[in-house]
N, C-alpha and C positions, 0 to 999 in steps of 0.2 A: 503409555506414552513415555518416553525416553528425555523429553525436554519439558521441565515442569514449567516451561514460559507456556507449552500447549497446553495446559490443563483448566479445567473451568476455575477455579484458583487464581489464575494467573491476570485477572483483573487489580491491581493494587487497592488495598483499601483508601489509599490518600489519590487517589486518580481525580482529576478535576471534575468535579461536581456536575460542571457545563456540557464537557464529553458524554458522561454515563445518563445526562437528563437529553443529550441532542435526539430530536423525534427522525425518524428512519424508517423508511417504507418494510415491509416485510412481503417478500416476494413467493412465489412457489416454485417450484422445478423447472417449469416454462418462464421464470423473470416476468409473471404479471403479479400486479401488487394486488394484495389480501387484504392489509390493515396497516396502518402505521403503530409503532411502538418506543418507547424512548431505549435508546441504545443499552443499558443496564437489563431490560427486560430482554432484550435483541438477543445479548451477549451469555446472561446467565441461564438463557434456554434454549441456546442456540439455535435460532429462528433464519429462516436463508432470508440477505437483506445484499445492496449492493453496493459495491467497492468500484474503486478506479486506482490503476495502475500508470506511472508516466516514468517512463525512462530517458534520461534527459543525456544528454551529450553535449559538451564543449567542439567547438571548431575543429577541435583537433581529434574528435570521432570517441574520447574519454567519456566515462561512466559517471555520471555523480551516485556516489557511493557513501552511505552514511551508516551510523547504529543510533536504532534508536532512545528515545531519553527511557529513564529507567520508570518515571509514568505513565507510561503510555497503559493503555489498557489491555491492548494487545501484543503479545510478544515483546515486553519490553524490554531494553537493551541488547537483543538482538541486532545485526545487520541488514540493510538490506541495500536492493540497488534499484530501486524505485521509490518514488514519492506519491503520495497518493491519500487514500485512507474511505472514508463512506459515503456514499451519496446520501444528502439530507430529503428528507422528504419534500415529493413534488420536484426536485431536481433533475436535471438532467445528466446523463455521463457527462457528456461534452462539457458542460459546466462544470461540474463538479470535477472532472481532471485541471481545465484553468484553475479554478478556486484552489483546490488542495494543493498543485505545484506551485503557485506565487506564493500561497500561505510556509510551505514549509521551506519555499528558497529563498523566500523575504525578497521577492522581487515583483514585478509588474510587467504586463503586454509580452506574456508566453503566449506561442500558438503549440497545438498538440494537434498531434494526426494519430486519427483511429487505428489499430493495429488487428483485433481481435478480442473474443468475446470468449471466457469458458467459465466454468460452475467451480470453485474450488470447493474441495470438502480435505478436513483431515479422514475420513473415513467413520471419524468418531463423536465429536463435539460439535465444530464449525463449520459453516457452510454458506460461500457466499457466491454471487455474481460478480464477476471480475471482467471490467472493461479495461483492457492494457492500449493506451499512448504512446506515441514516441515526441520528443519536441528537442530542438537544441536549443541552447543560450552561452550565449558570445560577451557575457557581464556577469559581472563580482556577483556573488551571490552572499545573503544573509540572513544564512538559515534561523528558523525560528526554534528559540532553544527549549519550550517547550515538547517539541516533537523531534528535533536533533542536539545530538550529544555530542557528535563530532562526523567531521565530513572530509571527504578526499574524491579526488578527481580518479580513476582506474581504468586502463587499457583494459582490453577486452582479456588479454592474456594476462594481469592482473586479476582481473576478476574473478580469470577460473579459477585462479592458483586460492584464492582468497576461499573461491567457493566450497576450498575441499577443506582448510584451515580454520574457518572463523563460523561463527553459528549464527547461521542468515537465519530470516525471517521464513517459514514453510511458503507461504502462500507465492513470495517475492519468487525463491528458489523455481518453484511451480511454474509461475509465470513466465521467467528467465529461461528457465526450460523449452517449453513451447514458443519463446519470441525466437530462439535461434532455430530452429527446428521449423517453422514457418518461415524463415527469411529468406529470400533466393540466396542461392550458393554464387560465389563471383565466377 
């Protein structure tokens, strides 16, 4: 692995207690749930569990674009251009895409629309179920500084430019990949 944020390592030891104890379904290949596990056990055996992806846009069709804080447990201080993070156990995507985007936009009464469903793996280590969102919000946002470090609004041709200069998050990349590549053409 070429970016040591991918490596089973790359959990911080000081990472909030709360995160690495949160209980999280443990899924199989088909996304039917096996067991539940607290995210530490998830994470350090790389267990397939599942995520929600929400790409948010301003009125003006902009990207909210952020990197994340340097505890995160995953990828941290990388980039990305989605908000998002695990589904808790017994959760639902749909919920858990509301819950994670208000939680990391420090906002309230988002709607999100389902996009698409795919399995992300590095090949190697991690491996999860990826429900991607899309939703807009037309209000100040304030993001929660534990999961954001810093944030900006990006055109879409920002974004690529960014894509090729700044060290996104894989899974994010991954996803961003397949949302434009699924989207009708104009």
């Amino acid at each position: 692995m070429d970016n040591p944020a991918d490596s089973p390592a790359s959990i911080p030891a000081d990472a909030p207690a709360t995160d690495l104890d949160e209980i999280l379904d443990v899924v199989d290949e088909q996304d039917r749930v096996l067991r539940t596990a607290p995210r530490s056990e998830v994470y350090r055996d790389g267990l397939i569990h599942r995520c929600v992806f929400v790409l948010v846009r301003d009125p003006h069709g902009r990207i909210f674009t952020h990197r994340r804080a340097d505890t995160k447990a995953f990828a941290p201080g990388m980039y990305d251009c989605f908000v998002g993070g695990v589904v808790g156990t017994g959760e639902s995507y749909p919920e858990a895409a509301v819950r994670e985007a208000e939680e990391e936009l420090g906002v309230t009464g988002i709607r999100t629309r389902p996009l698409f469903r795919f399995r992300y793996t590095d090949g190697d280590r991690y491996s999860w179920w990826s429900d991607v969102y899309e939703a807009e919000w037309d209000g100040p946002v304030h993001p929660q500084e534990s999961e954001v470090a810093w944030h900006t609004w990006l055109t879409e041709d920002e974004l690529a430019e960014r894509l090729t200069s700044w060290d996104f998050v894989p899974d994010g990349r991954e996803a961003y990949r397949r949302y434009l590549a699924q989207r009708p053409t104009p």
